[in-house]
C-alpha positions in Angstrom: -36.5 269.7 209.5 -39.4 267.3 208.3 -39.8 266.7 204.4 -42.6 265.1 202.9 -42.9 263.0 199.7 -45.2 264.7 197.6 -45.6 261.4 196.1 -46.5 259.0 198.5 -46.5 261.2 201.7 -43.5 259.7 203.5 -41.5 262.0 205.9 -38.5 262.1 206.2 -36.0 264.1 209.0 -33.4 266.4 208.0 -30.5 268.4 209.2 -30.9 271.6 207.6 -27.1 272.7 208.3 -26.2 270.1 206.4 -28.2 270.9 202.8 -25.8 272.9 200.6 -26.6 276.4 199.6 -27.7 275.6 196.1 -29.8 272.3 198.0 -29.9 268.5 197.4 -31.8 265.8 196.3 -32.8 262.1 197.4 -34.9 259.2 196.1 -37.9 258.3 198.0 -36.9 254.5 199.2 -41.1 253.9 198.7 -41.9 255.6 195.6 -38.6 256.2 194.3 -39.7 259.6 193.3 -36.5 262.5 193.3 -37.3 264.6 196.3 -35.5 268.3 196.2 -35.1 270.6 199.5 -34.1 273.9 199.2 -31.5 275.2 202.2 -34.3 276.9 204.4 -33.3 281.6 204.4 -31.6 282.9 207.6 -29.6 279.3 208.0 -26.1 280.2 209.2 -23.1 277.9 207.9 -22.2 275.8 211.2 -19.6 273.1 211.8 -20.8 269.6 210.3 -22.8 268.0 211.7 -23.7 264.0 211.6 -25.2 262.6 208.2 -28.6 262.2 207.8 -28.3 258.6 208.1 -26.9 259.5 212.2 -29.8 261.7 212.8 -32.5 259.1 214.9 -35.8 259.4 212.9 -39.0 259.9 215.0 -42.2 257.5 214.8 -43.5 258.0 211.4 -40.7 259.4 209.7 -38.0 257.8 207.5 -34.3 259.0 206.9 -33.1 259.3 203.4 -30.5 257.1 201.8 -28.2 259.8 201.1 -28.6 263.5 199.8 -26.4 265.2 196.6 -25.9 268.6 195.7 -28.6 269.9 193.4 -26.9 270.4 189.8 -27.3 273.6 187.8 -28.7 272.2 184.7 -32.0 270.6 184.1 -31.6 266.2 185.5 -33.3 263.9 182.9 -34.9 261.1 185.2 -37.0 258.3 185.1 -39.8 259.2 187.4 -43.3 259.2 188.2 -43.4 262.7 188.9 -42.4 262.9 185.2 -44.6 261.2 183.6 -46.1 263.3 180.5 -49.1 264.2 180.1 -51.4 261.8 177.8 -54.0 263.7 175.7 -57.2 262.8 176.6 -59.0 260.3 174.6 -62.7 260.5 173.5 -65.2 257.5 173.0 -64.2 254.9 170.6 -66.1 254.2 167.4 -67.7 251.1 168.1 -68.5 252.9 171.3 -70.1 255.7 169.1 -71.9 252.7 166.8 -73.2 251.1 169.9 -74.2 254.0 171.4 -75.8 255.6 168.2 -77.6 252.2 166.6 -77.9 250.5 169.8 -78.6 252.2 173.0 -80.1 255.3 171.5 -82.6 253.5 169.4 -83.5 251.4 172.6 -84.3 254.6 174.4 -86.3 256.1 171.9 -88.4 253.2 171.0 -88.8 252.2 175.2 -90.1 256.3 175.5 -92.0 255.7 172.5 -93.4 252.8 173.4 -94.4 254.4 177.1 -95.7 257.5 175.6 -97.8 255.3 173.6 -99.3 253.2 176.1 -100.0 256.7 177.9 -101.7 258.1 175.1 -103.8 254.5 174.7 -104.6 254.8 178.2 -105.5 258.4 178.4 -107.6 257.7 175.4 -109.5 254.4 176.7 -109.8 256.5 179.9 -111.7 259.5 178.5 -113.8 257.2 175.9 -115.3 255.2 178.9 -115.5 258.4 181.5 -117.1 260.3 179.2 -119.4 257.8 177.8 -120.1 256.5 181.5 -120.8 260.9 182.2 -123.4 261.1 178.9 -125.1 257.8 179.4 -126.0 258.6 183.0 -126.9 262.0 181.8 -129.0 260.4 179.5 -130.3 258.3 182.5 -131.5 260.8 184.4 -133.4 262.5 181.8 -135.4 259.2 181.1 -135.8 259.2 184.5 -137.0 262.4 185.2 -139.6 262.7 182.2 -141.0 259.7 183.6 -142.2 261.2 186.5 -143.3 264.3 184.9 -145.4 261.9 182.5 -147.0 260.0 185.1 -147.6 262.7 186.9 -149.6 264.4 184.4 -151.4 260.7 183.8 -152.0 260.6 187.6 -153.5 264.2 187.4 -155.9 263.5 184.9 -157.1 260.1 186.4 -157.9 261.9 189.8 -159.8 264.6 188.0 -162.0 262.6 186.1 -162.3 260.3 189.3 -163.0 262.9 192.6 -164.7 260.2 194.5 -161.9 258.1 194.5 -160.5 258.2 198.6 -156.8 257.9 198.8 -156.9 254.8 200.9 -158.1 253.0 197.6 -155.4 254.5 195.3 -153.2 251.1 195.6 -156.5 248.9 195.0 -157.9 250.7 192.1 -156.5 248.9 189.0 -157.0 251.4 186.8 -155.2 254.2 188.9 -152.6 252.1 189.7 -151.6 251.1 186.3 -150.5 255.3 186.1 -149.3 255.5 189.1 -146.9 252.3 189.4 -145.1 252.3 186.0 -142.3 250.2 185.2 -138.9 252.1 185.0 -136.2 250.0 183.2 -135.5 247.0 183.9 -136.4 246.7 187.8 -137.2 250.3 188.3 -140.7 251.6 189.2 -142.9 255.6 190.0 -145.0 255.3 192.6 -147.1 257.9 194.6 -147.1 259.5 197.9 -148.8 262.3 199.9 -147.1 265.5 201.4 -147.3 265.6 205.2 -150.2 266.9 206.9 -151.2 268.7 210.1 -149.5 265.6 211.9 -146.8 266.2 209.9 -146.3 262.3 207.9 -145.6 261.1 205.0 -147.9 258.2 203.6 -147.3 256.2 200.3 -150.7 255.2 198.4 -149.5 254.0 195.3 -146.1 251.5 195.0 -145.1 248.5 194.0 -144.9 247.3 197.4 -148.9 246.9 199.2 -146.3 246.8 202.4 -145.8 250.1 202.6 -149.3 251.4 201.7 -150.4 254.4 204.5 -147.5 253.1 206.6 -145.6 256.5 208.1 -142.4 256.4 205.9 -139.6 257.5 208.4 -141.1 254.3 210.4 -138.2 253.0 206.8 -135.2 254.3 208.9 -134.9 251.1 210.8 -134.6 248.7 208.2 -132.9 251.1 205.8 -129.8 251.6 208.4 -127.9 253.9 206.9 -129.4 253.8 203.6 -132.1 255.7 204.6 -130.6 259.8 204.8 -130.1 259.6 200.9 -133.3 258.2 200.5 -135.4 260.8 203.1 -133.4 263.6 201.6 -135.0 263.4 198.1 -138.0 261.8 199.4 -138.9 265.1 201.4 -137.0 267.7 199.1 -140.3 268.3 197.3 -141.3 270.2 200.6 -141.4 273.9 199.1 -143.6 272.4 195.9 -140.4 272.1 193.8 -139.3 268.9 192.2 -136.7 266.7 193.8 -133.9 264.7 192.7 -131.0 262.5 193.8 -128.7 259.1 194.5 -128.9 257.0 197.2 -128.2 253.7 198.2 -130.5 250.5 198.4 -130.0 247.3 199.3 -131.4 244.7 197.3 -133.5 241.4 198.1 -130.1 239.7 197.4 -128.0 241.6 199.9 -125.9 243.8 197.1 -126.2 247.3 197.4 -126.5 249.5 194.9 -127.0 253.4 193.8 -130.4 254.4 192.4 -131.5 257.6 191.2 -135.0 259.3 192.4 -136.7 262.1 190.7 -140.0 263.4 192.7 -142.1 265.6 190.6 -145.4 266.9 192.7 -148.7 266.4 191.0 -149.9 270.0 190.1 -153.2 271.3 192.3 -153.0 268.0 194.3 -151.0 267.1 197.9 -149.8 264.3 195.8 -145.9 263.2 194.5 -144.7 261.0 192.0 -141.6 259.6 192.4 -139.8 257.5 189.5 -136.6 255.3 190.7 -134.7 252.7 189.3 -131.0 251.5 189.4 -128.6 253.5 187.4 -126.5 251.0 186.4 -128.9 249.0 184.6 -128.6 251.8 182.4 -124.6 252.3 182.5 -124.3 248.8 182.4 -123.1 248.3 178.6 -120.5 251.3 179.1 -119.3 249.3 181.9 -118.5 246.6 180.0 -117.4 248.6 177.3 -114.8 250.3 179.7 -113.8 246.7 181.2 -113.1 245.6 177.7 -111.2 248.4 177.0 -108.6 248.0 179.9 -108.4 244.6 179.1 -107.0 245.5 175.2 -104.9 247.8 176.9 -103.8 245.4 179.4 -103.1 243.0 176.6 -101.4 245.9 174.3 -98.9 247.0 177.4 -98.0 243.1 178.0 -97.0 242.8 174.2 -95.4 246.3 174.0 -93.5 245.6 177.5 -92.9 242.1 175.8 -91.0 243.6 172.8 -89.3 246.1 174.6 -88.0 243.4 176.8 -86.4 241.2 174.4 -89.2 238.5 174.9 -90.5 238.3 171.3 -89.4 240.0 167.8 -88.1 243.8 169.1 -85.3 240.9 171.4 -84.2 239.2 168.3 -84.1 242.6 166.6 -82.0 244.1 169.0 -79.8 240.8 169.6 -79.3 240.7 165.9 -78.4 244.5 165.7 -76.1 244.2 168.3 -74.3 241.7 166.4 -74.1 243.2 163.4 -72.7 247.1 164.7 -70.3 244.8 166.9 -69.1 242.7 164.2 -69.0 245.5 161.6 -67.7 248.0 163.9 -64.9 245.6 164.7 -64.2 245.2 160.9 -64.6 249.3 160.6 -62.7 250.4 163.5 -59.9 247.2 162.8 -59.8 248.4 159.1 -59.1 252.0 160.9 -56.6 251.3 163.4 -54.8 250.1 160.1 -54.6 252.7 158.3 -53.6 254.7 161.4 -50.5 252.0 161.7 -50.3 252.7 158.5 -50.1 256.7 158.7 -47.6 255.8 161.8 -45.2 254.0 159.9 -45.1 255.9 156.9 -44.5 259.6 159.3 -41.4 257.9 160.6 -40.0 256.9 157.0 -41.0 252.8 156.5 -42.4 254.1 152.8 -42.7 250.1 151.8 -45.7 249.8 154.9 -48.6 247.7 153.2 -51.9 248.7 152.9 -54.3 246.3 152.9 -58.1 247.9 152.9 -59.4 247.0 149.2 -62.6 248.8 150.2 -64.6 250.2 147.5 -66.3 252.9 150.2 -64.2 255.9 151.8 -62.2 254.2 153.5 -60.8 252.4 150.3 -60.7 256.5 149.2 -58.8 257.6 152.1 -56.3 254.1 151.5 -55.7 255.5 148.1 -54.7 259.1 149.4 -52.3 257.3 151.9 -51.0 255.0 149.1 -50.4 257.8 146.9 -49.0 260.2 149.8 -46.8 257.1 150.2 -45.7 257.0 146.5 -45.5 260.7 145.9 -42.3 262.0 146.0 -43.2 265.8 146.6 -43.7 265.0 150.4 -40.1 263.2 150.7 -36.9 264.1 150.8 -35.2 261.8 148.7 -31.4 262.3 150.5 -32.7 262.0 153.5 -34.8 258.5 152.7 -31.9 257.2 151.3 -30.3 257.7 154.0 -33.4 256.2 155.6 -33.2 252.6 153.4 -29.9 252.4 154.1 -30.1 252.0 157.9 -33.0 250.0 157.4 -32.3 247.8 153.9 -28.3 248.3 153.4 -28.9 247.7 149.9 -30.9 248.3 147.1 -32.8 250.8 145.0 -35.2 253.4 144.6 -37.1 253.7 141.2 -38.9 257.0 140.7 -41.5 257.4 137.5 -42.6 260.8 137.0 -44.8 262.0 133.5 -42.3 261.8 130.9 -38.7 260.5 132.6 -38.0 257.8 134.8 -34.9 256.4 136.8 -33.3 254.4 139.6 -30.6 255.2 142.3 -28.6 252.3 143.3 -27.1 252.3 146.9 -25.6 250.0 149.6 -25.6 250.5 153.2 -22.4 253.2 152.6 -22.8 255.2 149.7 -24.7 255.8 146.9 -24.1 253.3 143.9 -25.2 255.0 140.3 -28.2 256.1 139.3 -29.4 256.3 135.9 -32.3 258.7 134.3 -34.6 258.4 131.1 -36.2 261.6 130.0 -37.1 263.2 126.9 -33.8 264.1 126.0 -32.1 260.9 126.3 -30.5 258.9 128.7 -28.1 259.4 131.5 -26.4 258.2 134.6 -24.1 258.7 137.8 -23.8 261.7 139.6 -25.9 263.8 137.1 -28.9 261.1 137.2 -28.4 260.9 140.5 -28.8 265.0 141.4 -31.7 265.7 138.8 -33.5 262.8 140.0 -33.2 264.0 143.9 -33.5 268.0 142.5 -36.8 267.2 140.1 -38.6 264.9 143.1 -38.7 267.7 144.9 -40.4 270.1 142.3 -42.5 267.2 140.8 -43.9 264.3 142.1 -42.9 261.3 141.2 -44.1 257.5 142.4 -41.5 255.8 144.1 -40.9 252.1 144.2 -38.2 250.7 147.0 -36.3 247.7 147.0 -34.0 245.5 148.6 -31.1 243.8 147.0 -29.2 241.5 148.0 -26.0 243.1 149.4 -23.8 240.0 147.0 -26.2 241.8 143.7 -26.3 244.8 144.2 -23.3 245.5 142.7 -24.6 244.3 139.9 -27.5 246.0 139.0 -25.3 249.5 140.1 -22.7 248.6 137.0 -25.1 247.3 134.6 -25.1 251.0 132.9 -21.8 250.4 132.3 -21.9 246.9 130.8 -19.9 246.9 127.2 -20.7 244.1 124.6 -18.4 241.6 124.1 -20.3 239.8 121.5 -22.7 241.2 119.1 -25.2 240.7 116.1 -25.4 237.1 117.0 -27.6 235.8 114.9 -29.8 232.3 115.0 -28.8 231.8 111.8 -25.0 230.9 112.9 -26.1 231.1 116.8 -28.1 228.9 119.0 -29.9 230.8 122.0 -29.4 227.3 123.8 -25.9 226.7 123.2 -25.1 230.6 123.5 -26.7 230.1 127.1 -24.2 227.1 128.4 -21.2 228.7 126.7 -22.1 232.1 128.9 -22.2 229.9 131.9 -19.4 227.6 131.5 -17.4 231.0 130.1 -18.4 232.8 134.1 -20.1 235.6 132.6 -21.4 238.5 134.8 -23.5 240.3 132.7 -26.4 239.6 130.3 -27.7 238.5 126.7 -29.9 241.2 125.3 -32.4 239.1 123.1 -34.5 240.3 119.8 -36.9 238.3 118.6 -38.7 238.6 115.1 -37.4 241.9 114.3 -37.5 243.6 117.4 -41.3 242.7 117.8 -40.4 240.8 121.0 -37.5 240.6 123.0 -35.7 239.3 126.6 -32.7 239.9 128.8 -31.1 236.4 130.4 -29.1 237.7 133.6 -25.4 236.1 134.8 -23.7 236.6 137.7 -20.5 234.6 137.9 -22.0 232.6 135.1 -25.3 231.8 137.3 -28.5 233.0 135.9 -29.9 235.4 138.4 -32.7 236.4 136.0 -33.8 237.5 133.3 -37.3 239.1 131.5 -39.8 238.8 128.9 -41.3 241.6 126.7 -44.6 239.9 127.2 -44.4 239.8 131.0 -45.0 242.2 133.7 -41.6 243.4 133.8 -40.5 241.4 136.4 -37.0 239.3 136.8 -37.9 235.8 136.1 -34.9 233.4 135.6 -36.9 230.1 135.6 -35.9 227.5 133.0 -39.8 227.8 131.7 -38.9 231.6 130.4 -35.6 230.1 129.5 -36.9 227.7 127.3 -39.8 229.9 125.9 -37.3 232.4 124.5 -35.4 229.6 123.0 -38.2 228.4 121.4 -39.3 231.7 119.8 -36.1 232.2 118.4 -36.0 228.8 116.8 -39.2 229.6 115.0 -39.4 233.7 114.4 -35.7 234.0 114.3 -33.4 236.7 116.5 -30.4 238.7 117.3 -28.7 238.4 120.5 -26.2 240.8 122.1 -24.0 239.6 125.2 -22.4 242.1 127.7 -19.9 241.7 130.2 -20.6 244.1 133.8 -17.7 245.0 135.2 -18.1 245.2 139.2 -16.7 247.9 141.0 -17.3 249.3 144.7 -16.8 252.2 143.7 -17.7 256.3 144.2 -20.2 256.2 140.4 -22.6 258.8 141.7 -22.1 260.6 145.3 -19.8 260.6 148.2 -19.9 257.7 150.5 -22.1 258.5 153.7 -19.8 257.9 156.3 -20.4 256.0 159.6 -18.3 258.1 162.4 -17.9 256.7 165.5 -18.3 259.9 167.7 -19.9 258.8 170.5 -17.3 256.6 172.8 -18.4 252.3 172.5 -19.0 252.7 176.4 -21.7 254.9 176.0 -23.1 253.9 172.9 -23.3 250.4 174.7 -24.9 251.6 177.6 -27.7 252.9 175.3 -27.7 249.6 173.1 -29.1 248.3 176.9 -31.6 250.9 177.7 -33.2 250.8 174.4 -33.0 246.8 174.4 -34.1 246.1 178.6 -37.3 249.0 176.9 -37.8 246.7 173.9 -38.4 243.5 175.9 -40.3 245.3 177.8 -43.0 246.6 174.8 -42.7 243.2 173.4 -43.9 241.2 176.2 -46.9 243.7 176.8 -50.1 242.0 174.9 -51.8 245.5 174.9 -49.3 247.0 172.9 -50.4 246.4 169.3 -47.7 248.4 167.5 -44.4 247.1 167.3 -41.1 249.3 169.6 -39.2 250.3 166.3 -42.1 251.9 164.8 -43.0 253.5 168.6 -39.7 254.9 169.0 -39.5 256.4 165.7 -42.8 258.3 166.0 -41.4 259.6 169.1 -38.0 260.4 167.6 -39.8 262.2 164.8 -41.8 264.3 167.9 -38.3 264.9 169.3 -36.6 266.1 166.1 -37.1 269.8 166.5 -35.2 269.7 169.6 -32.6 267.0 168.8 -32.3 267.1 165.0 -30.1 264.1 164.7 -32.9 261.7 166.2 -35.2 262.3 162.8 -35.1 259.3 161.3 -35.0 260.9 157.8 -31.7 262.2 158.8 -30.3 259.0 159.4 -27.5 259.7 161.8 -29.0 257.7 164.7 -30.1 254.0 163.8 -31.2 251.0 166.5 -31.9 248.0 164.5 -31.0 244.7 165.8 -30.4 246.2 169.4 -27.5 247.7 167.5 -26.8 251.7 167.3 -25.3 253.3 164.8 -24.8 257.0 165.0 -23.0 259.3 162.7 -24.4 262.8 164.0 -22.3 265.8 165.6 -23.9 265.8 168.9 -22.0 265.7 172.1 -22.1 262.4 174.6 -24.3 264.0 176.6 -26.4 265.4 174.1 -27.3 262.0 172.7 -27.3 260.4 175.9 -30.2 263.0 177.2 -32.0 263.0 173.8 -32.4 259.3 174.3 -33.6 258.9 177.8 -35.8 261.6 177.5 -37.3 260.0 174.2 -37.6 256.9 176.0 -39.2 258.5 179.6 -41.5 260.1 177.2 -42.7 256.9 175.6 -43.0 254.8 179.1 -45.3 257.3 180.6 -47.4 257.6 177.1 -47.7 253.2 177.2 -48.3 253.7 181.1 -45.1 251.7 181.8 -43.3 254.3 183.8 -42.8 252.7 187.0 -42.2 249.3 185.8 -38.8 250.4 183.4 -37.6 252.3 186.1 -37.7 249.1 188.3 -36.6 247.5 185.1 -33.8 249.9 184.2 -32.1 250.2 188.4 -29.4 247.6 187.6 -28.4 249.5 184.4 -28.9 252.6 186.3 -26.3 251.3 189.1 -23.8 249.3 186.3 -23.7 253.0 184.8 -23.5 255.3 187.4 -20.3 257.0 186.8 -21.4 258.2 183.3 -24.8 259.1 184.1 -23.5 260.9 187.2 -21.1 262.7 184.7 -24.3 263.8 182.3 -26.2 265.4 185.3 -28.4 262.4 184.7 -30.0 260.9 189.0 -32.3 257.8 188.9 
């Protein structure tokens, strides 16, 4: 039986008595992708036979390594052939920017600029061929009444001169100042006699005393193949009608050119006039006209083409806008990408992520709506993101400030601390502040604040509710803040010296812990802890001179259960397999971390895709805060089974790999861990 790798296309030979019934399964030795056969219907059970790894493999083929029975349930495996599918991505925004103030503008302005020098052309064009059309038009006209006017002139002369014999035509002065008229510039009429009973035509009046009585097809010869256009209007005035035409000529000079005849015959007489002359003396200035035309249009194409190819001011243009979509789509798209890190962040509970767009445009708007999204409490749930901070802080607090009441819950990395609540009924604290703070977040929305203390403080600031005054009334009248300061030190105070100033118009707190000052605040400041010896000494001196009244209380530290039940830390899972994870997710992490192309950092990846994963494996939402890696360290306090968690976590992490495109590199990566842990993974259903 041949199998083939739908992978890589590696066959392989099999004994098909030897699959089970419910089949097997074997890694691909090329492409290490899990290869299942089915046991092939109408296959009797027969004796065993040799393994596989007996069978001789033919040219081409390749024997397995070894072949298990297929499991019932689903394996979780690293493979190719798993690899998810990744949603398809469209162009980027710069690539929109260039595209839109870049490539499109080029386009249009190139067809512009073409259409325009078509237009300019087709313009020039029909100026000049139209004017060349009318101005020969007009040509021939001039032409034409010439003849008709010396014919009439010609007419006259021979009727008021009937003596006058033919033969004398081009020696009579008189006559021939009618009959051979000037026609433009080298142009001239002349007159000829239709063919008689012999059947030839005789010139007696022309420019050229040559060709006086001479029979005029005798021209042929020396008019080569100028001649047919010339005979054919010469002789088209056979049937009495006039006659007119182009032909060709060829001048003293050796240039030929086209001339235009027109014959018009002398009424009652067996004479013609015919009027000639070259027809470009006439078109002559449209000529030049048309000459100068294409050479602007030359000139206008080289400067269009010259812009349009970055060789003058449209290059610099488009070299300059260039720069500035890349450089400000780089800002807009960077300034994007941040806020989508951002968005990341905040969706897998890191509520402290910075935003840092001070923008004044929409996307300044849309960082507002994040930063407030991120302060609001009416899209948390405050258990679980306490739960949250302490996996990720171990210690601190979260304020919350709502309209009209205000408070703090106090935890460390095991339970909560205290929490205290102002409102407009008063003040109180523990496990009341505590649930109305978490109940009212949810119904009202509150912005929350976040921070980390110091696990040696934050004992501390939990008790400080509880302080009790040891000393009160102190006045500067017997007191001095100074002296009041050292003797709280030297006296290891933990607690605090509640200062009034001036009648209560000002006032400060001076924190101890152990007798160390750890802080302490000024009415006039911002509200923050500042226990530098400038505010020390500022308070001291406005006492001296306004006067005060200081009250000293002594904290009382306790690790104790003030608000809520600890959140206890089971161990459920055994160390072995808990360590085995610690190694998958850490080999994964170094992984991510040496990969330039990956911007975001692994914790923030793998909690996105725990939060995609949470519908099926509850305990991996990082809200709930029953599974924590931090430090290559897990901690997991959930009810799921070994396997469960083991499963949820590989298939989080196979998800991920194929998502980055790093599929087959961690399985390459993760085939020692896969062999040091064989025995458990064999015992999850789990094959690599």
């Amino acid at each position: 039986m041949i199998v083939i790798c739908e992978e890589c296309g590696k066959k392989y030979r099999i004994d098909p008595a030897k699959i089970p019934e419910k089949g097997a399964r074997f890694k691909c030795k090329s492409c290490s992708n899990v290869i299942t056969v089915s046991k092939p219907e109408g296959t009797s059970p027969e004796p065993p036979l040799p393994s596989p790894t007996q069978i001789p493999a033919q040219e081409g083929e390749e024997r397995p390594v070894a072949a298990e029975p297929a499991e019932q349930k689903k394996p979780t495996s690293i493979e190719k052939s798993q690899k998810p599918r990744q949603k398809p991505k469209g162009l980027g925004l710069r690539t929109k920017m260039a595209l839109l103030f870049v490539l499109i503008p080029v386009v249009l302005i190139a067809v512009a600029g073409v259409l325009y020098l078509w237009q300019l052309n087709t313009l020039a064009s029909d100026i000049t061929n139209v004017s060349s059309k009318v101005v020969t038009q007009i040509a021939e006209d001039v032409i034409q009444q010439n003849a008709r006017a010396v014919a009439k002139q010609c007419k006259l002369y021979l009727a008021s001169h009937p003596k006058l014999k033919k033969e004398n035509y081009n020696n009579d002065q008189e006559f021939k100042k009618s009959a051979v008229q000037k026609v433009g510039k080298s142009g001239y009429t002349a007159l000829y006699e239709l063919p008689g009973a012999d059947g030839i035509w005789r010139t007696w009046a022309h420019a050229n005393s040559k060709i006086i009585g001479i029979d005029m097809s005798k021209l042929k010869k020396p008019l080569g193949r100028n001649f047919p256009g010339f005979w054919k209007v010469y002789t088209g005035v056979k049937a009495g009608k006039e006659s007119k035409g182009y032909y060709t000529w060829k001048d003293a000079d050796g240039r030929v050119r086209d001339k235009f005849m027109v014959c018009t015959p002398i009424k009652g007489t067996p004479y013609v006039v015919a009027s000639t002359t070259y027809l470009d003396e006439f078109t002559q200035p449209v000529k030049h006209m048309e000459a100068r035309a294409k050479k602007y249009l030359t000139n206008t194409r080289n400067i269009v083409f010259g812009i349009m190819g970055g060789t003058g001011i449209m290059g610099g243009t488009l070299i300059l806008i260039i720069l500035i979509v890349s450089i400000y789509g780089t800002k807009l798209t960077g300034r994007i990408k941040s806020l989508t890190d951002v968005a990341d962040r905040i969706s897998v509970g890191e509520l402290d992520a910075e935003i840092k767009i001070k923008s004044k445009d929409e996307l300044g708007d849309l960082a507002e709506a994040i930063s407030r999204m991120q302060d609001s409490s009416y899209y948390l749930d405050i258990r679980k993101l306490i739960e949250h901070y302490q996996g990720e802080l171990g210690s601190g607090a979260i304020y919350l400030k709502g309209p009209g009441e205000e408070g703090a819950i106090f935890f460390d990395k095991e339970e909560i601390l205290d929490g205290v609540l102002q409102d407009k009924n008063g003040e109180c604290g523990g496990k009341t502040a505590v649930k109305r703070l978490m109940d009212a977040a949810g119904d009202n929305s509150f912005v929350i604040d976040i921070y980390g203390i110091d696990p040696d403080k934050i004992y501390f600031w939990a008790n400080v509710r509880g302080a009790k005054k040891i000393y009160k009334n102190l006045s500067t009248e017997f007191t001095d803040l100074e002296g009041l300061i050292k003797k709280m030190g030297a006296e290891k105070l933990t607690g605090y010296i509640d200062i009034s100033i001036n009648n209560g118009e000002e006032s400060g707190l001076i924190f101890y812990s152990n007798g160390e000052i750890i802080g302490g605040s000024y009415s006039r400041g911002k509200g923050e802890l500042n226990g530098s010896k400038e505010s020390q000494k500022l308070l001291i001196e406005k006492t001296k001179k306004l006067g005060g009244v200081f009250h000293v209380s002594e904290i009382t530290l306790t690790k104790g259960k003030n608000a809520g039940e600890p959140i206890e830390i089971r161990e459920g899972s055994s160390s072995n397999v808990l360590t085995a994870l610690e190694e998958l997710l850490g080999i994964f992490e170094r992984m991510i971390s040496s990969k330039k192309k990956i911007k975001t950092d692994f914790n923030t990846l793998l909690k996105k895709k725990f939060v995609e994963k949470a519908d099926r494996y509850v305990f991996l939402d990082p809200f709930a805060g029953e599974f924590r890696y931090l430090d290559r360290k897990i901690t997991f306090s959930g009810d799921a089974s070994n396997e469960t968690l083991v499963n949820a976590l590989i298939e989080s992490v196979e998800d991920l790999a194929g998502e980055l495109g790093i599929l087959p590199m961690l399985a390459d990566r993760l085939a020692p861990w896969s062999q040091k842990y064989a025995k458990e993974l064999e015992g999850f259903g789990i094959n690599y």
